[in-house]
C-alpha positions in Angstrom: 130.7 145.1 13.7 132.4 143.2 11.5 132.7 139.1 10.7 135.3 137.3 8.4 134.6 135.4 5.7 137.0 132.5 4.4 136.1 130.1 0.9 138.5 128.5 -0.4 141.8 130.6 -0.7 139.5 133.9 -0.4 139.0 136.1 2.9 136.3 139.1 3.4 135.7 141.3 6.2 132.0 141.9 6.3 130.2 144.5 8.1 126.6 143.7 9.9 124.4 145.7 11.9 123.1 143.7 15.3 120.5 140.7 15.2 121.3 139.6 11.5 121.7 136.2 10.7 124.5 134.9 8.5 122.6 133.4 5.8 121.4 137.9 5.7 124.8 139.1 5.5 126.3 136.8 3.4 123.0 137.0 1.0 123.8 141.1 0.8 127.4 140.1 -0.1 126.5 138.2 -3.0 127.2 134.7 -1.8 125.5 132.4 -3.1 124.8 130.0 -0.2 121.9 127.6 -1.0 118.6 128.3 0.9 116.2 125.9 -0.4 113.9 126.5 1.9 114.0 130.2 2.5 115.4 130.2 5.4 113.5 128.9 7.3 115.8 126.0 8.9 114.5 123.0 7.5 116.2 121.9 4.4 119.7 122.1 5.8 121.4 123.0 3.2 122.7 126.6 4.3 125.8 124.7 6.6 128.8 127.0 7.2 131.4 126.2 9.4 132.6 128.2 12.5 135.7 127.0 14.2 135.3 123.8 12.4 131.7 123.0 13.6 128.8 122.9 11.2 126.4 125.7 11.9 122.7 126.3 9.7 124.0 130.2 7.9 119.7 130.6 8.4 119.7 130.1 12.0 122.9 131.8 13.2 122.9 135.3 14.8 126.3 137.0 13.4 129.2 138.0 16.5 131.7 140.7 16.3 135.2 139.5 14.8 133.4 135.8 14.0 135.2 133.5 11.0 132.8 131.8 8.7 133.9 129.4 6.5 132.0 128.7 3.7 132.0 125.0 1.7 133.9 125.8 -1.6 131.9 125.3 -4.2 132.8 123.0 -7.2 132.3 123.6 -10.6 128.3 122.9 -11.2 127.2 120.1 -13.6 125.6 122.6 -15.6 124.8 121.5 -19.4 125.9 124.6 -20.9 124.4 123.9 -24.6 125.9 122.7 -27.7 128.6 124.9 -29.5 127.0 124.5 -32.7 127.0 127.4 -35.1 123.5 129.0 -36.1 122.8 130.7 -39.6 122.7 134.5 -38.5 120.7 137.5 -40.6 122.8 139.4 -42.6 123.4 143.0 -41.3 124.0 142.0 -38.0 127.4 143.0 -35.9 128.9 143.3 -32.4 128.0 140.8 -30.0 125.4 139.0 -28.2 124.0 137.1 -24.8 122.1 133.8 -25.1 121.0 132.9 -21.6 118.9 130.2 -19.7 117.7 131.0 -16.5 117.0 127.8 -14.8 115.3 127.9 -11.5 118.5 126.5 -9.5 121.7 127.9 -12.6 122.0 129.9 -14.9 123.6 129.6 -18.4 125.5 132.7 -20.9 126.8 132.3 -23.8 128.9 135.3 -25.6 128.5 135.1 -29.2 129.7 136.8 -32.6 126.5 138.0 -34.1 128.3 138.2 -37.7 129.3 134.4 -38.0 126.9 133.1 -34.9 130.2 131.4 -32.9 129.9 131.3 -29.3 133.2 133.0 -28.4 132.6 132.3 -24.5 130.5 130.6 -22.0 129.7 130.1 -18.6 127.6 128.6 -15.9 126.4 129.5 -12.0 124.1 128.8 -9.3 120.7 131.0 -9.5 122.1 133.8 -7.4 118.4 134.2 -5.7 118.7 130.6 -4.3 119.1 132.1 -1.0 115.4 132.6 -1.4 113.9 129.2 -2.3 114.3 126.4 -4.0 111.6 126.7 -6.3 109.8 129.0 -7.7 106.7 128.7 -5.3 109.2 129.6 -2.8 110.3 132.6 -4.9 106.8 133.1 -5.5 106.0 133.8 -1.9 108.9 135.8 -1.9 107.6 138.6 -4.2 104.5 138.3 -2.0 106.4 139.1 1.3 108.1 142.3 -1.2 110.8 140.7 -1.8 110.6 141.5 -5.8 112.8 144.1 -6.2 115.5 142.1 -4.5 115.3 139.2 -6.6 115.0 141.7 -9.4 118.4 143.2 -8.2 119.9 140.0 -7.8 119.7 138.3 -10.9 120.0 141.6 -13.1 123.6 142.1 -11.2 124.4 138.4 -11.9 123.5 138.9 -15.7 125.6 141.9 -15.8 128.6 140.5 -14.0 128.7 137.0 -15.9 127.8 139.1 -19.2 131.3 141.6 -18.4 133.3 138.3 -17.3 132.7 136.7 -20.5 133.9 139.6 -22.2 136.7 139.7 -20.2 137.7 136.4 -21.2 136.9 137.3 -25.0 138.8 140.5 -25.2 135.1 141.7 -26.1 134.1 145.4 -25.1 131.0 145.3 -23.3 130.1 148.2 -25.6 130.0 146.1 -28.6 127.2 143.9 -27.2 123.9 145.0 -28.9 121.3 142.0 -27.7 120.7 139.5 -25.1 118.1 136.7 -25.1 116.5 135.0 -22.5 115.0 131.2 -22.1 113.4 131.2 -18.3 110.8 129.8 -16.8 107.8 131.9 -16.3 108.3 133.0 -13.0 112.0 133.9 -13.4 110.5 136.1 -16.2 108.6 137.8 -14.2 111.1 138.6 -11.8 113.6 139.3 -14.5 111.2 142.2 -16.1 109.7 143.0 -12.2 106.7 141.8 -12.6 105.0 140.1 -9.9 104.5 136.7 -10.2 102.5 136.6 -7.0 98.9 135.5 -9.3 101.1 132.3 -10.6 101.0 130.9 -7.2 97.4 130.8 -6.4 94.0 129.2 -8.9 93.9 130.0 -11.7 97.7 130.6 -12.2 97.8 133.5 -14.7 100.5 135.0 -15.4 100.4 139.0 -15.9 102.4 138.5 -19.1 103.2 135.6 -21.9 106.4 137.7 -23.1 107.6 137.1 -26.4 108.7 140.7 -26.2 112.1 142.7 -25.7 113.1 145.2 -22.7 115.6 148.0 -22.4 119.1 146.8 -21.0 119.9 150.2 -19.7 116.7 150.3 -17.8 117.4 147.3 -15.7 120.6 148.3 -14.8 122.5 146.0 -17.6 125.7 146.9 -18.2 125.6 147.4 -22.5 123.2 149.8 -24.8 120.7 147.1 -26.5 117.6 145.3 -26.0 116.5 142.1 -24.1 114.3 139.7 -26.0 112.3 137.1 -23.5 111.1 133.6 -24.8 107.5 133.1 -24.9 105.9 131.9 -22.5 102.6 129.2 -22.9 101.5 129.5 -19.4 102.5 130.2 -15.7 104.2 126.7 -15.4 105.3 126.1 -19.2 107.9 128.8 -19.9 110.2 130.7 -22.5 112.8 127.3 -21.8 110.1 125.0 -22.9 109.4 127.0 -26.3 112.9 127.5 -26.6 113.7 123.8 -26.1 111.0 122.9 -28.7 112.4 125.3 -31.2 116.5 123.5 -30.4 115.3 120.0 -31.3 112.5 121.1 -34.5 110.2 119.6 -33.2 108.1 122.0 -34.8 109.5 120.4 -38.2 109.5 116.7 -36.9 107.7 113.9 -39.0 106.3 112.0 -36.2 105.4 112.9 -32.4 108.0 113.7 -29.6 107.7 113.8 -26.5 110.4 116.4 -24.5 110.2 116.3 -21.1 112.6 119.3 -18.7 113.6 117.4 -15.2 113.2 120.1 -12.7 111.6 121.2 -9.7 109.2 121.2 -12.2 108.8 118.6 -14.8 107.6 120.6 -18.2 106.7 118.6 -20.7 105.5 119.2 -24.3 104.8 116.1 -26.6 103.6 116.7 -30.6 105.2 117.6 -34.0 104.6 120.2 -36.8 102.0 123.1 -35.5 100.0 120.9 -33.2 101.5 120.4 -29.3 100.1 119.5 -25.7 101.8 120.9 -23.0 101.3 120.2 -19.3 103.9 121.2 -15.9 103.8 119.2 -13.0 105.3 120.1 -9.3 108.1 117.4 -8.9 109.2 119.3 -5.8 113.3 119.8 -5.1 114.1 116.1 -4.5 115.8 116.0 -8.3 118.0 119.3 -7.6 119.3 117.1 -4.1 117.1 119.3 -1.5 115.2 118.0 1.0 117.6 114.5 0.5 119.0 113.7 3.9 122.1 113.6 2.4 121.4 115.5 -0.7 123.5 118.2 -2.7 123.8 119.7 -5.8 125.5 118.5 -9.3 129.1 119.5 -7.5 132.4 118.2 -6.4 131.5 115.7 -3.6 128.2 114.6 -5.1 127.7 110.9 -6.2 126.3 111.3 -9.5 126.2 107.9 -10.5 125.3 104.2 -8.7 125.6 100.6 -10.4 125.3 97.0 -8.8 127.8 94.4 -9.9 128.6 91.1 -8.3 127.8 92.1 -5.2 129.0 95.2 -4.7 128.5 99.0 -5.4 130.3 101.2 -7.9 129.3 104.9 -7.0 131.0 107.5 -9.2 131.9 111.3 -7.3 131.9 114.3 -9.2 135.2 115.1 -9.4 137.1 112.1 -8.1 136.6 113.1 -4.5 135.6 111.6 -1.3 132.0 111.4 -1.8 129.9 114.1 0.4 126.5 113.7 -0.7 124.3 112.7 -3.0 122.7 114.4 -6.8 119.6 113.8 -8.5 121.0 111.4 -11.0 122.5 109.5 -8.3 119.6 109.1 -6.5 117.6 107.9 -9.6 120.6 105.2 -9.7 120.5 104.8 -6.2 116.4 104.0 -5.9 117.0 101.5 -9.7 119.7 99.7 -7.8 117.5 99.1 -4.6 114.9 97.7 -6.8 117.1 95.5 -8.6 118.5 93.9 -5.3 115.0 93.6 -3.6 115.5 96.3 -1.0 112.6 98.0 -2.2 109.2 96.7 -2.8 106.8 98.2 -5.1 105.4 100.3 -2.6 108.2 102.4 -1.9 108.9 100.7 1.2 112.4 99.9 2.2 113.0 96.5 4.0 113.8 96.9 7.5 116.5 94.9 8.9 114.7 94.4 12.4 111.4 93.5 10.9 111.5 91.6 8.0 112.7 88.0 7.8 112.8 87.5 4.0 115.6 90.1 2.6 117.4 88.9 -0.1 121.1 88.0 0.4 121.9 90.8 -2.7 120.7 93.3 -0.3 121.3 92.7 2.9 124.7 93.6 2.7 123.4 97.2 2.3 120.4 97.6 4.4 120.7 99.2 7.5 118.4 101.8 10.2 119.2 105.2 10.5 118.0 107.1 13.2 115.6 104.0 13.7 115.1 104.7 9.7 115.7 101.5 7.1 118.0 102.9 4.9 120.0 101.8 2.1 124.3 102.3 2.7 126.1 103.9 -0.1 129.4 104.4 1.6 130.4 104.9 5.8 129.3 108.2 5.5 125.8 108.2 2.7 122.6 106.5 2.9 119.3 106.8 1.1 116.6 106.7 3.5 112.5 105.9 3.5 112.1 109.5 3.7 114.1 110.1 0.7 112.5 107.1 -1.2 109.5 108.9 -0.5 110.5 112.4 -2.1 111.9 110.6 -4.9 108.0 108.8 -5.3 106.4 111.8 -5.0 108.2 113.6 -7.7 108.3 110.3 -10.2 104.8 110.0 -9.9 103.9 113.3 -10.9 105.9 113.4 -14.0 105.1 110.0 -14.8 101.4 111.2 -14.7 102.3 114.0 -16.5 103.6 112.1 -19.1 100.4 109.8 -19.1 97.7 112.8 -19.3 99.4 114.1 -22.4 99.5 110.7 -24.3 95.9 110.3 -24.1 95.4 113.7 -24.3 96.8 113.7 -27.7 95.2 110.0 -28.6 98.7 108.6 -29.3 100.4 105.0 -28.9 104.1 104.3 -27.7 104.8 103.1 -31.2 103.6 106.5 -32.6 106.4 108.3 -30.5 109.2 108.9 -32.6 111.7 109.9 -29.2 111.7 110.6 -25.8 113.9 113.8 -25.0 115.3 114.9 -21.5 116.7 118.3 -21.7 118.0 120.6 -19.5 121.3 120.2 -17.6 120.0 117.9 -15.0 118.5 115.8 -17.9 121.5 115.4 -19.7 122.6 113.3 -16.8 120.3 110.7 -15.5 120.7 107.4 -17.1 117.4 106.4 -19.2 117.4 102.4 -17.4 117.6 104.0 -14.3 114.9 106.2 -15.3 112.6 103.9 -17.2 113.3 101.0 -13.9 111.7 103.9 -11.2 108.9 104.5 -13.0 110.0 108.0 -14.2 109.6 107.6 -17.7 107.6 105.0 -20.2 109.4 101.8 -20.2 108.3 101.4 -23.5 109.7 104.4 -24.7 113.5 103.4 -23.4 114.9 102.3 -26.7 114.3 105.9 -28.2 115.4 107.9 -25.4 118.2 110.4 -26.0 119.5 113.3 -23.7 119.4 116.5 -25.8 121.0 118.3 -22.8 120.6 122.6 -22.5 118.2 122.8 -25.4 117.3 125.7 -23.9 120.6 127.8 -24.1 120.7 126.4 -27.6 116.9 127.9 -28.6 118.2 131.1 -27.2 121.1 131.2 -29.3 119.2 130.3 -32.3 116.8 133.3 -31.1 119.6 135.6 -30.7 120.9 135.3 -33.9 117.8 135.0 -36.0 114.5 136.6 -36.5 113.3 133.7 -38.2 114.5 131.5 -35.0 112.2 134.2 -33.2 108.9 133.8 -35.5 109.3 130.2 -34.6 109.2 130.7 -31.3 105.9 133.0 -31.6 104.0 130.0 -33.4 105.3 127.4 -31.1 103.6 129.2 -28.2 99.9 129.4 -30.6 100.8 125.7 -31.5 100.4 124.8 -28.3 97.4 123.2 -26.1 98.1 124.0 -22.5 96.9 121.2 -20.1 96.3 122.1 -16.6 96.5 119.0 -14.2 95.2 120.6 -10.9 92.0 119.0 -9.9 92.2 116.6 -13.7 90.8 113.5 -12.3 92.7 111.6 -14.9 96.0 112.9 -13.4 94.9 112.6 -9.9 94.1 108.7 -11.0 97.5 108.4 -13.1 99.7 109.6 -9.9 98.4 107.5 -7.5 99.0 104.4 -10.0 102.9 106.1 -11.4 103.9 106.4 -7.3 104.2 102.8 -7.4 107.4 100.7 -8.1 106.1 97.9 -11.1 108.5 96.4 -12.9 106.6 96.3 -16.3 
């Protein structure tokens, strides 16, 4: 039995044996159709379309001679890393991989391992996003055995992106001797096929720290070298977070910074010189646009940015679109704009047009129930709901916290902080006011925040290219004072307080 598959200006046949759903099939293709959570029919984000009707891929049982169309996929907002060129040891030749393996995309870099230039690049979605969101949900994966296929998945991705670039560089896959890797710990683990099962449950250790290399061949990779993997601190701060810290020298910084990765996670690390606390705290999906009612991904379609002026809304659409969602960044906007025009109070909850008598006249215009929901009109067809608002609260807080247990963990002031860094790609984009105004980072700290963007890609470049570069990355790791905030009372009495909405 067969089914057709249409995106964009492509069509596949696809065989299927009875009973599978389409989110299966397309999954053993090699789509990448976003699963966030597993499959399991709640997130919504898995809509194909079958004779122009939206239908969950997770949900729906495949029929003989069927035509699914799948939503083509813009270009991601993925911060691919600077193109600056790193000293490289002498002797070195051929080629090499830098890549970041983010939880949701992944980042590779082709580069000249004689005069350290990145001769091509290139960003994806995480092709295992079919099985989570996050990496709890990949986590519980490998528990249901599930490992080898993630372990399939993102080898063949590696491979394929790696032979692409060299397509596009007139580079013989041959002459690549060397790929590194900046992942979090979990993707690590699935990476070498090591379970990552023990990260998910007390006390979260890992079964390895890495800092170590692999043989290319043996994982199915399609050159004759070896694969280096970041260090790791701890099952929650990973090979990125080292690698980020080694991209910005921190390690040779005067005065303390604080970096903080935007994720699923929100990884933080603040210090300078050989001294560092570290600390990860579950921000849950609601940044990455899952679990959003109208929530998507960094692509074409996605408002990625909302201002208020004289009364009315300017939202910006990745790529100049009609807007079909909503991103991270634009929901950080979204929540700093509601705040500004008194739809919001400080406890998260949005002013109901049916109940409350005192709305301002800035945001009345916008206010409106959904589903019997308040929500908060962005255009005809978006909203921000309660629910949303919500997520959004839930993951500020936690990284707010975050942010609050490693300042006093490390007896330090505002005025001692030298800069506030965002990295990674969904860093790079959200707009420090908007940031500071929810809560999600120190209002104090605004006038010396910066987005560093893929620090990551850039530490493994420097780690591709640099022994040295790799040393650094081994003392970062000793350097660094892990912090975990399960059960810290001073965390659990930060969140509650960072969940609110104070305008300090």
């Amino acid at each position: 039995m067969t089914i057709f598959v249409q995106q964009g200006n492509e069509k596949k046949e696809l065989t299927f044996t009875a009973g599978q759903t389409l989110l299966e099939i397309l999954r053993e293709a090699g789509y990448e159709v976003s699963a966030p959570c597993g499959g399991n029919g709640t997130c919504g984000k898995c809509t194909v379309y079958i004779g122009g009707e939206a239908h969950l891929a997770c949900q729906t049982e495949a029929a003989d001679g069927m035509v699914v169309e799948l939503p083509h996929t813009a270009e991601l907002e993925v911060a691919l890393g600077s193109d600056a060129v790193f000293a490289c040891d002498s002797g070195l030749s051929g080629y090499g991989v830098a890549v970041d393996i983010g939880t949701t995309t992944v980042a590779c870099h082709l580069v000249n391992l004689e005069n350290g230039k990145t001769v091509a690049v290139a960003g994806e979605g995480n092709a295992q996003r079919s099985y989570g969101a996050d990496v709890i949900s990949r986590i519980q994966a490998s528990v249901e055995g599930r490992l080898g296929e993630m372990a399939e998945v993102i080898r063949k991705q590696l491979g394929e992106m790696m032979e692409s670039l060299c397509r596009e560089a007139k580079v013989s896959p041959a002459e690549v001797r060397f790929m590194t890797v900046a992942a979090n710990t979990t993707m690590c683990h699935i990476l070498a096929g090591l379970k990552p099962d023990t990260i998910g449950v007390a006390p979260f250790t890992p079964l390895s720290l890495f800092g170590d290399d692999y043989d290319a061949k043996a994982w199915g990779l399609p050159f004759d070298g070896r694969v280096y993997l970041a260090p790791s601190v701890s099952g929650y701060v990973g090979g990125d977070i080292t690698a980020d810290l080694l991209a910005v020298d921190m390690d040779k910084a005067s005065k303390p910074v604080l970096l903080i990765d935007v994720g699923t996670n929100g990884e933080m690390a603040l210090g300078c010189g050989d001294k560092f606390v570290c600390c990860s705290t579950a921000a849950g999906p609601a940044f990455e646009g899952a679990q959003i009612r109208f929530g998507m991904t960094a692509a074409e379609g996605a408002i990625s940015s909302v201002e208020y002026h004289d009364g009315a809304l300017e939202c910006k659409v990745i790529g100049g679109v009609e807007a079909k969602g909503i991103c991270g960044s634009g929901l950080i906007d979204t929540i700093a704009v509601m705040l500004e025009v008194g739809a919001l109070d400080e406890t998260g909850r949005v002013l109901d047009v049916d109940e409350d008598d005192d709305i301002p006249d800035e945001a009345l215009p916008f206010l409106t129930l959904l589903d019997e929901e308040p929500a908060f009109r962005l255009t005809e067809q978006i909203y921000v709901t309660q629910s949303d608002v919500r997520k959004v609260q839930l993951g500020k807080g936690a990284i707010a916290a975050g942010i609050q247990v490693l300042i006093d963990t490390s007896d330090v002031t505002y005025d001692d902080i030298g800069a506030l860094l965002l990295a990674g790609g969904f860093g790079s984009f959200i707009r420090p006011a908007s940031a500071a105004r929810i809560g999600l980072i120190p209002a104090e700290l605004l006038g010396v925040t910066k987005a560093v963007g893929n620090t990551a890609a850039v530490g493994a470049k420097m780690a591709l290219v640099s022994a040295e570069a790799r040393e650094r990355l081994d003392k970062l790791q000793k350097a660094m004072d892990y912090q975990e905030l399960s059960g810290l009372a001073a965390f659990n009495t930060a969140y509650m307080e960072k969940m609110m909405f104070l305008d300090d």
